[in-house]
C-alpha positions in Angstrom: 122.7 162.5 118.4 122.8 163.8 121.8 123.5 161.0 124.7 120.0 161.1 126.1 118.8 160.5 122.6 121.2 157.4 121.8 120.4 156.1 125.4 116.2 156.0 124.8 116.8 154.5 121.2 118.5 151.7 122.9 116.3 151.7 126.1 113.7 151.1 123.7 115.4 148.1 121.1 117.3 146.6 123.6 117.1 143.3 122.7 118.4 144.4 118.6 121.2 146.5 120.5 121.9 142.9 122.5 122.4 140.9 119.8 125.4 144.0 118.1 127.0 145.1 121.7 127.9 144.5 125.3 126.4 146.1 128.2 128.5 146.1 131.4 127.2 149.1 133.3 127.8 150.4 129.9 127.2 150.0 125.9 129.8 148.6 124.1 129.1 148.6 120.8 131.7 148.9 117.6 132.7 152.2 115.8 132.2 150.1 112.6 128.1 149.3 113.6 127.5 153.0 114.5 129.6 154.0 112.0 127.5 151.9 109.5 124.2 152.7 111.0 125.1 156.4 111.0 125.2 156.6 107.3 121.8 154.7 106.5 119.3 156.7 104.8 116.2 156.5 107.9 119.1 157.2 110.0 117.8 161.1 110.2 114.8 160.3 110.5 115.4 157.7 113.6 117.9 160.3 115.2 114.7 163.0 115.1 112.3 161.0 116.8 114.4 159.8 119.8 115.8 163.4 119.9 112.4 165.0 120.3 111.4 162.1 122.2 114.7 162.4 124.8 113.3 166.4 125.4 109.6 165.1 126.2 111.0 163.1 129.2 112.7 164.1 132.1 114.2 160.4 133.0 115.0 157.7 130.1 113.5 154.6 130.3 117.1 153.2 130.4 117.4 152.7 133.8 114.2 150.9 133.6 115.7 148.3 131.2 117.4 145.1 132.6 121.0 144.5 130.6 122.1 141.0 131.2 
């Protein structure tokens, strides 16, 4: 998954991506979790959406998400 992809997916579920990582300018989140979610089933299918999503936009909505 392309970085502009990953970044909208958590853009958009920040609060799920909250409760598994750390954000300090930054995600943080463990090799084990991506790992993990990497290998679900949907995963494809997730990965798609926010992939053709991330080439519809010209700016991700991740700046527009507050991290504390």
């Amino acid at each position: 998954m392309r970085k502009k992809a990953f970044d909208l997916m958590v853009a958009e579920n920040c609060e799920t991506f909250r409760t598994v990582g750390m954000f300090d300018k930054r995600w943080y989140l463990s090799d084990l979790y991506l790992k993990e979610l990497s290998e679900k089933s949907f995963f494809e299918l997730v990965a798609a959406k926010y992939e053709m999503m991330a080439k519809e936009k010209r700016r991700s909505p991740a700046d527009e998400c507050i991290m504390h």
